[in-house]
C-alpha positions as CSV (number, residue, x, y, z in Angstrom):
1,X,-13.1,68.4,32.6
2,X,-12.4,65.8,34.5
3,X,-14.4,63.7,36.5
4,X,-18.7,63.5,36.6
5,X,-20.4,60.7,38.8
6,X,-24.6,61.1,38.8
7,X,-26.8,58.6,41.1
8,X,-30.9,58.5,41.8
9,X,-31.7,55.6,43.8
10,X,-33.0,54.6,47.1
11,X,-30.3,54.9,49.1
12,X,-27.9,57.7,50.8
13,X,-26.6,59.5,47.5
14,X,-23.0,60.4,49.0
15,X,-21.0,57.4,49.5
16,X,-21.8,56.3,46.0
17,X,-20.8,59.8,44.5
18,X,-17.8,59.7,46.7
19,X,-16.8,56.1,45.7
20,X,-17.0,57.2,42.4
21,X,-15.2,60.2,42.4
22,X,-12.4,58.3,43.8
23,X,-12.2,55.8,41.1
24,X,-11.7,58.5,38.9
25,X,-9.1,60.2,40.4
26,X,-6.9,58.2,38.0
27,X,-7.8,60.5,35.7
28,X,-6.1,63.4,36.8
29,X,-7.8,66.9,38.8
30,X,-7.5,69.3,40.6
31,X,-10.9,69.9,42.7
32,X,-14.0,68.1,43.8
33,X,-17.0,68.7,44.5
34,X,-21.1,67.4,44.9
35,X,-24.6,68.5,45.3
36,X,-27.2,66.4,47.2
37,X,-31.1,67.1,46.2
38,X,-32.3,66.9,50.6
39,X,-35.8,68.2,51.7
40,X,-36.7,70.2,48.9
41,X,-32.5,71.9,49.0
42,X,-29.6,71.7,46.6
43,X,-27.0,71.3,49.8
44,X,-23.6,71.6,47.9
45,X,-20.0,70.7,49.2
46,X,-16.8,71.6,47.3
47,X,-13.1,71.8,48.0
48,X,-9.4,72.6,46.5
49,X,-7.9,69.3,46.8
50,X,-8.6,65.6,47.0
51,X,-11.6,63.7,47.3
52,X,-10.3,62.6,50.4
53,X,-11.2,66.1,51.7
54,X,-14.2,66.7,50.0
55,X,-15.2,63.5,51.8
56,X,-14.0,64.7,55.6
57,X,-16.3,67.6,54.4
58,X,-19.6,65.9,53.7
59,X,-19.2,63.6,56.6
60,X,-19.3,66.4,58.9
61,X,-22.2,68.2,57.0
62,X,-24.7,64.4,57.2
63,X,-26.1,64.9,54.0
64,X,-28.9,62.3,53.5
65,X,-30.3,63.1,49.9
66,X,-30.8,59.9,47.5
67,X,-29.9,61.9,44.3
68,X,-26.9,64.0,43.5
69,X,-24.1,65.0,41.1
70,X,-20.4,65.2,41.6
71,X,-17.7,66.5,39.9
72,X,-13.4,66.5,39.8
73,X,-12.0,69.5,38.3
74,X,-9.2,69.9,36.0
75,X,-9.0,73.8,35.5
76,X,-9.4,75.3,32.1
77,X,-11.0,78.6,32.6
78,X,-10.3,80.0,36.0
79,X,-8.0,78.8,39.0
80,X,-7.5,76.3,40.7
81,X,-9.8,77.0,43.8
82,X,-13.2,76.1,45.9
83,X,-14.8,79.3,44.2
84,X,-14.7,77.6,40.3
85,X,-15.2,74.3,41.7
86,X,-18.1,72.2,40.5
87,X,-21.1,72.1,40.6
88,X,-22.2,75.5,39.9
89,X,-25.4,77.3,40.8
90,X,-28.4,79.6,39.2
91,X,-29.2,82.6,41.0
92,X,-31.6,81.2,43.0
93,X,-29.7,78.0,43.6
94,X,-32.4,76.3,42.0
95,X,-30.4,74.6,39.8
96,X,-27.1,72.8,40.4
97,X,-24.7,71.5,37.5
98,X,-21.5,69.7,36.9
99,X,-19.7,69.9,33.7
100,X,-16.8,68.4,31.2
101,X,-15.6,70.3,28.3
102,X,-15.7,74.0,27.3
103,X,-17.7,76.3,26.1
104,X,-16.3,78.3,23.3
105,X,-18.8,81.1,23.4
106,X,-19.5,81.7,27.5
107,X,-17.9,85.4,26.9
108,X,-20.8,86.1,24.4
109,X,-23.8,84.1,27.1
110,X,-22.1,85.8,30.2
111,X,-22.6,89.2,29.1
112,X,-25.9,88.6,27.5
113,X,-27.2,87.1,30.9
114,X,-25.6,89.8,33.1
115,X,-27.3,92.2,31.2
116,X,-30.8,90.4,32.3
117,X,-29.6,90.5,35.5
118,X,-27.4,87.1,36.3
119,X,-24.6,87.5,38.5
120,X,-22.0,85.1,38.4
121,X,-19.4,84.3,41.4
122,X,-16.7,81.9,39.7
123,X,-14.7,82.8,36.4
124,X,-15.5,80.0,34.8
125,X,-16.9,78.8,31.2
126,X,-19.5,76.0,32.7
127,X,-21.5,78.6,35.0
128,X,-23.2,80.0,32.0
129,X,-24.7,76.8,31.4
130,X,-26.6,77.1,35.1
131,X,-27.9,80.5,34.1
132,X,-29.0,79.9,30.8
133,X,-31.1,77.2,32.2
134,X,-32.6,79.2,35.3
135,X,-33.2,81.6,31.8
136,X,-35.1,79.3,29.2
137,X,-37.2,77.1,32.0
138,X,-40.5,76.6,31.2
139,X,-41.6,74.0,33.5
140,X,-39.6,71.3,32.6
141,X,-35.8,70.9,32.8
142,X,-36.0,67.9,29.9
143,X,-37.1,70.2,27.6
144,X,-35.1,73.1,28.9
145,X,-32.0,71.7,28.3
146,X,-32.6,70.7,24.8
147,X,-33.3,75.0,24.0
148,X,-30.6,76.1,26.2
149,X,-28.6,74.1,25.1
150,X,-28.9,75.0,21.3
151,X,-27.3,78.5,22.3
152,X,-24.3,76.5,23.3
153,X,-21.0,76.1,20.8
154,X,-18.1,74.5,22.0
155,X,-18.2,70.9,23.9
156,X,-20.1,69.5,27.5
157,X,-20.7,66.3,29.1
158,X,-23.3,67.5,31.4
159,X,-25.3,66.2,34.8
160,X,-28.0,68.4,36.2
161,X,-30.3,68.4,39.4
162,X,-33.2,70.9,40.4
163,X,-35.3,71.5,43.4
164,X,-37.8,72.3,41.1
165,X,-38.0,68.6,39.6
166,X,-36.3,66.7,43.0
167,X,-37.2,62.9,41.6
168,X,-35.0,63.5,38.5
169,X,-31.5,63.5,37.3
170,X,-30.1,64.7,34.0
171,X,-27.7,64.4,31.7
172,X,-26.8,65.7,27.9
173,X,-23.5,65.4,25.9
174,X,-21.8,66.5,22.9
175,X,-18.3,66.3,22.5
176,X,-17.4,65.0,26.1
177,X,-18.1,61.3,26.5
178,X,-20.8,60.5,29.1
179,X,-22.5,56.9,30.3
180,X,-25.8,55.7,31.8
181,X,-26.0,53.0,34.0
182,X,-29.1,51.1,34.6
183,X,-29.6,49.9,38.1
184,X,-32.0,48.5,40.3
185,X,-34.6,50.9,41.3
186,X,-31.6,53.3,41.2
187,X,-30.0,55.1,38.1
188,X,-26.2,56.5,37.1
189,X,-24.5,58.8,35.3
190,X,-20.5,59.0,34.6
191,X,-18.0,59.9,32.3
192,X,-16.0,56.3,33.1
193,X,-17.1,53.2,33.5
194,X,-14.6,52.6,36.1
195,X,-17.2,55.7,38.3
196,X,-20.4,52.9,38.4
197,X,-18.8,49.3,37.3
198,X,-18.9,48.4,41.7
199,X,-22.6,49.3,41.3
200,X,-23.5,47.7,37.2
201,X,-22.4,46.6,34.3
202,X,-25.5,48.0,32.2
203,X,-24.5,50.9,30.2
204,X,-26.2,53.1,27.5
205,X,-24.0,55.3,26.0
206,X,-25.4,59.0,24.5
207,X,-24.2,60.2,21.6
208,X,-24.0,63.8,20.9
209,X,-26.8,66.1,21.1
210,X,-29.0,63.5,22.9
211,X,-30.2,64.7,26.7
212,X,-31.6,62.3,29.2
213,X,-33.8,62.4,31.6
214,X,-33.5,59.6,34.8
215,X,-35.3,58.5,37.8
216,X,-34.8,55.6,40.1
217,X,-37.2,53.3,37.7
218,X,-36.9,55.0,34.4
219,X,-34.3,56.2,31.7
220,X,-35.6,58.4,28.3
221,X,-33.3,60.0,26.2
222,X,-34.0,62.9,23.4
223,X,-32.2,64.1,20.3
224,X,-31.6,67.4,19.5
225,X,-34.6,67.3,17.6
226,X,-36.2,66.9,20.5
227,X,-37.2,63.1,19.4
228,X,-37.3,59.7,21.7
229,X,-34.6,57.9,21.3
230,X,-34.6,53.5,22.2
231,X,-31.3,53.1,23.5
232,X,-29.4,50.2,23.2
233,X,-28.0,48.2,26.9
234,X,-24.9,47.0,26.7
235,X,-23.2,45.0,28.9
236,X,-19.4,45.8,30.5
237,X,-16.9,42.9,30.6
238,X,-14.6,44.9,31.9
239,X,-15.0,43.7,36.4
240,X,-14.1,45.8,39.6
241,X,-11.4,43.6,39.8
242,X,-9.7,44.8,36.9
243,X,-9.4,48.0,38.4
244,X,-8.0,47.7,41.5
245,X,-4.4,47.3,42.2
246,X,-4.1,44.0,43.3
247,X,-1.1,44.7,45.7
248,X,1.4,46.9,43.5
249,X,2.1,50.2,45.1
250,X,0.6,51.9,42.0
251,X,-1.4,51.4,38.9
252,X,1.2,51.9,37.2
253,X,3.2,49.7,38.6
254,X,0.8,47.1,38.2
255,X,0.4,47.7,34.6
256,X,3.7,47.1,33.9
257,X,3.7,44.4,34.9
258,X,0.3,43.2,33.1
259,X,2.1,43.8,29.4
260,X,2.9,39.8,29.6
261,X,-1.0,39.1,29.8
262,X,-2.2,42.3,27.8
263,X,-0.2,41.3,25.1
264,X,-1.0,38.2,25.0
265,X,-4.6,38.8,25.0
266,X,-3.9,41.6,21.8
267,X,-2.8,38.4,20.0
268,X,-5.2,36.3,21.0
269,X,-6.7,34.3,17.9
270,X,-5.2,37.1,15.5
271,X,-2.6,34.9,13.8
272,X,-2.3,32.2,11.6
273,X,0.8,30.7,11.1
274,X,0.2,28.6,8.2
275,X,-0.7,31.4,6.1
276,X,2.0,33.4,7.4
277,X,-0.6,36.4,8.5
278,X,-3.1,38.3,10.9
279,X,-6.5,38.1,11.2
280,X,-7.9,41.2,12.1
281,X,-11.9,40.7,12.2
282,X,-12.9,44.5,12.6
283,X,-11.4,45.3,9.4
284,X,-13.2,42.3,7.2
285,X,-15.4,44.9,5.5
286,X,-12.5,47.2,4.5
287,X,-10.0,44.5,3.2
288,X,-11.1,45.6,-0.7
289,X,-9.8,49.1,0.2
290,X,-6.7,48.0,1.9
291,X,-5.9,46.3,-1.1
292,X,-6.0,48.9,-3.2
293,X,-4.6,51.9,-0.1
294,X,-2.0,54.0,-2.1
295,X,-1.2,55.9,1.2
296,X,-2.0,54.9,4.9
297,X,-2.2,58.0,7.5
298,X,-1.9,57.8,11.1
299,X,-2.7,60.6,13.3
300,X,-3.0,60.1,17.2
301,X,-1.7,62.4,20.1
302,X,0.5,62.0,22.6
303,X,1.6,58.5,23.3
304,X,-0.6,57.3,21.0
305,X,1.2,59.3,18.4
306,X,4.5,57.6,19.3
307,X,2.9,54.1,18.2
308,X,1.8,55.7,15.3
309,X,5.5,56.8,14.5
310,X,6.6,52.9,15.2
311,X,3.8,51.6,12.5
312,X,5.3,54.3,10.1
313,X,8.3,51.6,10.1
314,X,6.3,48.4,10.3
315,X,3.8,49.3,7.7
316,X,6.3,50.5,5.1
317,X,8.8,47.9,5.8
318,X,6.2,45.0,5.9
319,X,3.9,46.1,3.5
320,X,5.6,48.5,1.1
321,X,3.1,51.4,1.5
322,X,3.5,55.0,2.2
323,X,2.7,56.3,5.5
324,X,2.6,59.7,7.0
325,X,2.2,60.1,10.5
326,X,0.0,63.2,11.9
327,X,-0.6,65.0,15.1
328,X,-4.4,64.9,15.5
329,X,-4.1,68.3,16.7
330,X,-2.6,69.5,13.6
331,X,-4.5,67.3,11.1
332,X,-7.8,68.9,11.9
333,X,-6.8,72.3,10.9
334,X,-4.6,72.1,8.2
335,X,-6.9,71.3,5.2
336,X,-5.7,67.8,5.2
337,X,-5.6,66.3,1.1
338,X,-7.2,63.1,1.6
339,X,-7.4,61.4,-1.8
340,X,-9.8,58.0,-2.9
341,X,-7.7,55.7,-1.9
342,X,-5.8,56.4,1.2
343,X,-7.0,55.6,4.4
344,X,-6.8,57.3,7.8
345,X,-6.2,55.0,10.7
346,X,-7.1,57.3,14.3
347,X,-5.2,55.6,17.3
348,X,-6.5,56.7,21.0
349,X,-6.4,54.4,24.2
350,X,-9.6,56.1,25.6
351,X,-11.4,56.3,22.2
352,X,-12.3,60.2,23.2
353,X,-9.3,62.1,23.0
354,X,-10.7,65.7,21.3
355,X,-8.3,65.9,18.8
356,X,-8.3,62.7,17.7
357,X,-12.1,62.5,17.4
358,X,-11.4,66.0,15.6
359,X,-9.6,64.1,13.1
360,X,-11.9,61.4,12.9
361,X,-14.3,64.2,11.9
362,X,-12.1,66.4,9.6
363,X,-11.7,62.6,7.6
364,X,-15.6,61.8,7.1
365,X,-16.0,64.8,6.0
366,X,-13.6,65.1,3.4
367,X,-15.0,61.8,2.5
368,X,-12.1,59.5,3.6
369,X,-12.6,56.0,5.0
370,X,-11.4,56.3,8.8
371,X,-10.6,53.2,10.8
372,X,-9.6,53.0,14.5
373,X,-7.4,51.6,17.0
374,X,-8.6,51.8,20.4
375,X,-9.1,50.6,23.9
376,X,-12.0,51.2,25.2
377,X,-14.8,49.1,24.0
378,X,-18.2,51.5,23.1
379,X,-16.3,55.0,23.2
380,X,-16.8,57.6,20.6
381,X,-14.0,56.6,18.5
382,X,-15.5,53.0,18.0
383,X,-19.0,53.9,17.6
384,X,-18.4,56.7,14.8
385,X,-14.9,55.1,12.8
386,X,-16.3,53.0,9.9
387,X,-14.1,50.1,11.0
388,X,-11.4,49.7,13.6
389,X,-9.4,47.1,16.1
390,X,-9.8,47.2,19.9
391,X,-6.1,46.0,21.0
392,X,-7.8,44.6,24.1
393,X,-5.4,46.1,26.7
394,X,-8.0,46.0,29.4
395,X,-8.3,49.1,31.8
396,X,-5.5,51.4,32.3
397,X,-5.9,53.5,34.9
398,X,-2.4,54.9,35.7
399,X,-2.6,58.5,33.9
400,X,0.6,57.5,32.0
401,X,-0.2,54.6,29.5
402,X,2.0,51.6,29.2
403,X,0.4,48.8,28.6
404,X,-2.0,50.5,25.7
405,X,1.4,51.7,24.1
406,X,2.6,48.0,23.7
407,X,-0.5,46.9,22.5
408,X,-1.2,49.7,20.6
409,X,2.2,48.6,18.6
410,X,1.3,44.8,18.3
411,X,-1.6,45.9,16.6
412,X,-0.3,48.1,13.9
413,X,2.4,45.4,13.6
414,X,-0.4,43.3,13.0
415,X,-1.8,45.5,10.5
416,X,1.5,46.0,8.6
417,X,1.9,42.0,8.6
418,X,-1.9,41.6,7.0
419,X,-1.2,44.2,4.3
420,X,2.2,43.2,3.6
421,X,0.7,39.9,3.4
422,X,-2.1,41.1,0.9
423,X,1.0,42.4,-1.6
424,X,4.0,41.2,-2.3
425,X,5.5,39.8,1.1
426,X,6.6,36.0,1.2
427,X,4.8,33.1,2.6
428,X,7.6,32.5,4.5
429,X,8.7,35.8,5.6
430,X,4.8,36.1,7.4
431,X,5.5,32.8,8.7
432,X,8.8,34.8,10.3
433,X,6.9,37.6,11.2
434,X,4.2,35.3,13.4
435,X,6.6,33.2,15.2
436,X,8.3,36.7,16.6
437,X,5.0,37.6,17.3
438,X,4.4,34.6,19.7
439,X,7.4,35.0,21.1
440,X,6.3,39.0,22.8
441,X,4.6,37.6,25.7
442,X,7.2,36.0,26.8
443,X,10.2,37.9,25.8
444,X,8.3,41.1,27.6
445,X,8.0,38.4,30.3
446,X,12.1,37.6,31.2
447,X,12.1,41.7,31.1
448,X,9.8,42.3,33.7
449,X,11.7,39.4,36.4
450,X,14.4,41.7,35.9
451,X,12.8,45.1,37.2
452,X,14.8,45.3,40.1
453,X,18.6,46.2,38.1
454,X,16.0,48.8,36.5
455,X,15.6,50.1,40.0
456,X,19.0,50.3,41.0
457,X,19.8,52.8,37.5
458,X,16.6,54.8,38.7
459,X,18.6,55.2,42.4
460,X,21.3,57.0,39.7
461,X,19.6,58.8,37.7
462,X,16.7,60.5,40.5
463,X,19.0,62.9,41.3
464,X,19.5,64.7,37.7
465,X,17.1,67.2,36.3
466,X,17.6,66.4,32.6
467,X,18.2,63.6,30.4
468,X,18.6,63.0,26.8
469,X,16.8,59.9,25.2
470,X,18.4,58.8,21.7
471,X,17.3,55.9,19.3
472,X,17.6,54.8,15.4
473,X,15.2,53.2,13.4
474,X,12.6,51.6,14.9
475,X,14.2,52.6,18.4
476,X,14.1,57.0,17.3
477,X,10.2,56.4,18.6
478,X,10.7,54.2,21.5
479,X,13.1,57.5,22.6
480,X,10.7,59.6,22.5
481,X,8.5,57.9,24.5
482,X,11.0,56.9,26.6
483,X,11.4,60.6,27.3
484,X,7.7,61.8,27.8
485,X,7.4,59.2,30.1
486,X,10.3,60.4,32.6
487,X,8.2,63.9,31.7
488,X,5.2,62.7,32.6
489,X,5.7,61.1,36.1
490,X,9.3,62.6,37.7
491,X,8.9,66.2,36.1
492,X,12.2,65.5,34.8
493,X,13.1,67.7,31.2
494,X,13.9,64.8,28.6
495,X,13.9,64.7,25.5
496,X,14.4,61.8,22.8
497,X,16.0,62.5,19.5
498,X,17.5,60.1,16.7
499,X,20.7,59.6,17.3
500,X,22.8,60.8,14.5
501,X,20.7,64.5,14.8
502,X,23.1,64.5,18.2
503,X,25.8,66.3,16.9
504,X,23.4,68.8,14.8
505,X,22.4,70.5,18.1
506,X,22.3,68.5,21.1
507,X,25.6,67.6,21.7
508,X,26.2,71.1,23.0
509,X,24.3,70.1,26.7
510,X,26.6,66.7,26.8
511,X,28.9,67.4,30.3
512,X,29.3,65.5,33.2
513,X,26.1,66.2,34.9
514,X,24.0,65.3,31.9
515,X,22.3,61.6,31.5
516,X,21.6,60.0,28.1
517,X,19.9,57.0,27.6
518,X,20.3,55.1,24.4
519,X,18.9,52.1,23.2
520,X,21.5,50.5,21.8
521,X,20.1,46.9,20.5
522,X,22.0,45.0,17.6
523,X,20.4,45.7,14.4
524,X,21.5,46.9,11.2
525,X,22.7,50.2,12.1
526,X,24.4,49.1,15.4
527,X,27.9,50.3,14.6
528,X,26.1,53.4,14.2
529,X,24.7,53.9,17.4
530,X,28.2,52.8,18.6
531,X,29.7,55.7,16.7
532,X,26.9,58.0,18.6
533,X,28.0,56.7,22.2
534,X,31.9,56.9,21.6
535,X,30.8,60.7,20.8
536,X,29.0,61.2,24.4
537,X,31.5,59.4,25.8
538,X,34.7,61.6,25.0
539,X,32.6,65.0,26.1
540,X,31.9,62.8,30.0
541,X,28.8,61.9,29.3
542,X,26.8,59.2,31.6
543,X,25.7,56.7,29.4
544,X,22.7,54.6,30.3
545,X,21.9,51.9,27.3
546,X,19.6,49.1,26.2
547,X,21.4,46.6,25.4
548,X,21.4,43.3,24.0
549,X,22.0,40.1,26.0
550,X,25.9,39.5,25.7
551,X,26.9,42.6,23.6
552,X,30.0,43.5,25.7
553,X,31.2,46.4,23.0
554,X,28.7,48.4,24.5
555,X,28.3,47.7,27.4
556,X,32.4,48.5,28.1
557,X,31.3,52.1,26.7
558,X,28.4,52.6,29.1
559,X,28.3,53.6,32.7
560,X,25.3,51.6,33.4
561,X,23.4,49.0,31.1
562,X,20.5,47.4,30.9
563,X,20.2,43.9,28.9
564,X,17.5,42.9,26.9
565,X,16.7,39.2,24.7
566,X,17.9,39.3,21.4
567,X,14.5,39.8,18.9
568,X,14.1,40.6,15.0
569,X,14.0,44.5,14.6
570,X,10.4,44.9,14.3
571,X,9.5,43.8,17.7
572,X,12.1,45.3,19.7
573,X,10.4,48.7,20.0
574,X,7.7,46.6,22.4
575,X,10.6,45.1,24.2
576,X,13.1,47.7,25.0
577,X,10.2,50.0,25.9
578,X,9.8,48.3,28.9
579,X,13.0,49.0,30.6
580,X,11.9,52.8,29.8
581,X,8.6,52.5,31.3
582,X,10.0,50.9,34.8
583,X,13.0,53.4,34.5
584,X,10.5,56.1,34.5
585,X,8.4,54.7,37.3
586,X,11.4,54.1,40.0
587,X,12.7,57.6,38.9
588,X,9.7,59.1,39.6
589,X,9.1,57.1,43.6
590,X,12.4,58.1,44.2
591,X,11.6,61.6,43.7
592,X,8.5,61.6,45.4
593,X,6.3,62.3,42.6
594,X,3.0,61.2,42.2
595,X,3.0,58.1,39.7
596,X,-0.7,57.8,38.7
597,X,-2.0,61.4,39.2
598,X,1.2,63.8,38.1
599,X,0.3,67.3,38.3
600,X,-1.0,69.3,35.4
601,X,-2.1,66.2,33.4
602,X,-5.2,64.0,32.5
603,X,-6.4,60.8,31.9
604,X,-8.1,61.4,29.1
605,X,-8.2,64.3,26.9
606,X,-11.2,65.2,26.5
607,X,-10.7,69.3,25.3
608,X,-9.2,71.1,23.2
């Protein structure tokens, strides 16, 4: 993986492929690279590095070509390094291809093709794929890919060009998600939206096994079975504007500072007071079986999996059913009991993290009903769950999510609301749980004015290579994503841990030189966390807390403090994970880091 951009049109193919690399440099990678179908050549350019270089390259080389493919790397098999940058090449450099995923079985191909001859001249997986094709053509490269491909097992969202069929582009996918758009007299291919959305908003997604054939006029697509497919257009309401950072030094900055709006559009038209509930439309056809759910399971990776740890809470506490909470990873190869009446609810911003679709998978076919919470409108997650929720986010584009986490939370607080709602909880303690509700966008709001005493903390805390996160109840999660997020961005070690396991283990790195953060907001178990605090502080300790407005216990106890509105347990994990999120961001300037591509990590997740 990462990054694939495709264009056949009338005009110069570079700047387009260029523009849409760029757009997906969001996404995290390590090397670029694009070949241009000129005067009856494959001319190919490819770098270590940035797009910005792979640009200076091309620029000096005047490539001219109105079809192409283009690639950003994020190394699986092989280095980091121009050699095992895409595109790859046949023998004959006949045939050019750029490629997402891997291929589980390239050992097996590579040493049956080198034994008819191939040589290869990068290590990786995806320039099998190139020689199996040179292999198996028979004249034409539609049909081609459909046998080659066959001898393929493992994942690829694919874009192919040959100087043997110059007027054509390609593309085929299974397991890796990859887009058409339809132009004017001109054609795309991508594996984001964000690569084409300057250029259209028309978009045919494939689905797995289907491989497509495109010209400047013309789009057919064939399934595995080697049958025409009728594609559906649909139309993008996502605009350019959305995607650009409007002034903030960095997307992430910027969406921070969108959770006011974002949440307020996750809520939009999903509540009613008077019956003291949510409406979530999506759902409608699954409310019989929600009903009746004896146990709920939420599996998600990553962040995605720390919202699903937070609707553990809301969903037993609201609506009195069991929940367990599963890494995707995990769930897929365990042999999972799924039994009649539980239901499996997969949580992914992109809607095609592997796993997670894994899981999805592992569910169906174990017979389970599997419903989804995701971002992205059209993804692979939406099109294959039987039911879901879109929280309506909008585009995130900074690699580390925020403003999906929040909304990711509102909606499985949502969720818990309806079913508790469904059962046995009161008219009037819904009508409780709506008016906090409300009350996010705003609340998240008065936190965000405040992101400059945020900034100062960071100034005290850039200096430190470790930091401990602790939280109870609701707030244990919140830690933990308070933690991956300093990870993510400042390559600081943190780690988040309920705050009573402190003294089971922990407690032992507690000196002087060693930062914890704790949210410490008022709820039921606040003397607790008190007790916790008292503990750091008599081993020296700096203590950094979340606090609530006008708690001065704590705050006496803490070196620096951060204060947040007072809210109703439930919603405070969406409020005090803001502070977090900015912590983590001014940490991670100060250091020098790069906020919305750190190293090593991807957008979306898209492999194993």
């Amino acid at each position: 993986m990462c990054g694939i951009v495709g264009y056949i049109g009338n005009k110069s193919a570079v700047p387009i492929l260029i523009d849409g690399l760029k757009r997906l440099e969001y996404r995290g990678y390590d090397s670029a690279g694009l070949a241009i179908l000129e005067n009856g050549s494959i001319m190919i350019e490819k770098t270590k590095g940035k797009v910005q270089e792979l640009q200076e390259l091309v620029e000096e080389s005047s490539f001219s070509g109105t079809a192409g493919i283009a690639h950003t790397r994020w190394a699986t098999h092989g280095e980091p390094n121009r050699k095992n940058a895409h595109p790859h090449l046949d023998c004959n450099s006949d045939i050019a291809i750029v490629h997402n995923g891997i291929i589980e079985n390239y050992v097996a191909l590579k040493k049956y093709l080198e034994d008819k001859g191939h040589v290869f001249k990068s290590d990786t997986d995806t320039e099998v794929i190139a020689h199996l094709i040179e292999d198996d053509y028979n004249g034409s490269l539609f049909e081609t890919l459909a046998i080659s491909l066959a001898k393929v097992e493992g994942t690829y969202g694919l874009a192919v060009i040959s100087k043997k069929e110059p007027d054509k582009i390609f593309a085929a996918r299974k397991g890796s998600p990859l887009i058409i758009g339809k132009g004017k007299k001109a054609n795309y291919i991508a594996s984001d939206v964000a690569a084409i959305l300057r250029y259209t908003n028309e978009i045919i997604y494939l689905e797995d096994g289907e491989v497509a054939e495109l010209t400047c006029e013309d789009i057919s697509v064939k399934s595995e079975d080697n049958i025409h497919v009728r594609k559906k257009i649909q139309q993008i309401s996502w605009s350019l504007a959305m995607i650009e950072k409007d002034g903030f030094e960095h997307f992430m900055l910027k969406e921070i500072h969108e959770q006011k709006t974002s949440l307020l559009n996750t809520l939009r038209g999903r509540l009613n007071y008077e019956e003291g509930t949510a409406r979530l439309d999506g759902l409608i056809k699954y409310i019989e079986y929600l009903k009746k759910a004896q146990r709920i399971i939420l599996t998600a990776c990553g962040t995605s999996w720390h919202s699903a740890l937070i609707g553990e809470y809301l969903i037993e506490e609201l609506a009195g059913i069991p929940v367990e909470v599963e890494y995707a990873s995990e769930f897929r190869y365990r042999s999972p009991i799924i039994n009649q009446d539980d239901i499996v609810f997969v949580i992914s911003q992109s809607g095609e993290t592997a796993d997670t679709l894994g899981a999805l998978h592992e569910t169906k076919r174990k017979g389970g009903i599997v419903l989804g919470i995701c971002n992205v409108v059209g993804s692979t997650i939406a099109r294959e769950n039987n039911a879901g929720v879109y929280i309506h986010a909008g585009p995130e584009i900074g690699v580390a999510s925020t403003k999906a986490f929040t909304s990711q939370v509102l909606v499985l607080t949502m969720i818990a609301l309806m079913l508790g709602r469904m059962r046995n909880l009161p008219l009037e303690r819904g009508r409780e749980v709506v008016k906090a509700l409300r009350e996010i966008p705003d609340l998240v709001g008065e936190v965000l004015k405040k992101d400059e005493e945020i900034k100062k903390i960071a100034d005290l805390l850039a200096g430190h290579n470790n930091a401990l996160y602790l939280g109870r109840g609701y707030n244990f999660p919140v830690a933990l994503e308070g933690a991956l997020k300093l990870k993510e961005i400042s390559y600081v070690h943190a780690e988040g841990y309920p705050a009573a396991e402190m003294k089971h283990g922990p407690i032992a790195l507690i000196d002087t030189k060693m930062p914890v953060i704790v949210i410490a907001t008022k709820d039921a178990i606040y003397e607790k966390i008190m007790s916790n605090i008292a503990e750091i502080k008599a081993r020296q300790g700096i203590i950094v807390s979340i606090i609530t407005r006008g708690d001065t216990k704590i705050k006496e106890l803490s070196d620096n403090y951060f204060e947040v509105p007072s809210t109703p347990n439930f919603i405070s994990p969406i409020i005090n994970t803001i502070p977090l999120q900015l912590l983590a961001y001014y940490v991670a300037v100060k250091r020098g880091c790069h906020v919305d591509q750190p190293r090593n990590l991807a957008k979306s997740v898209t492999v194993e």
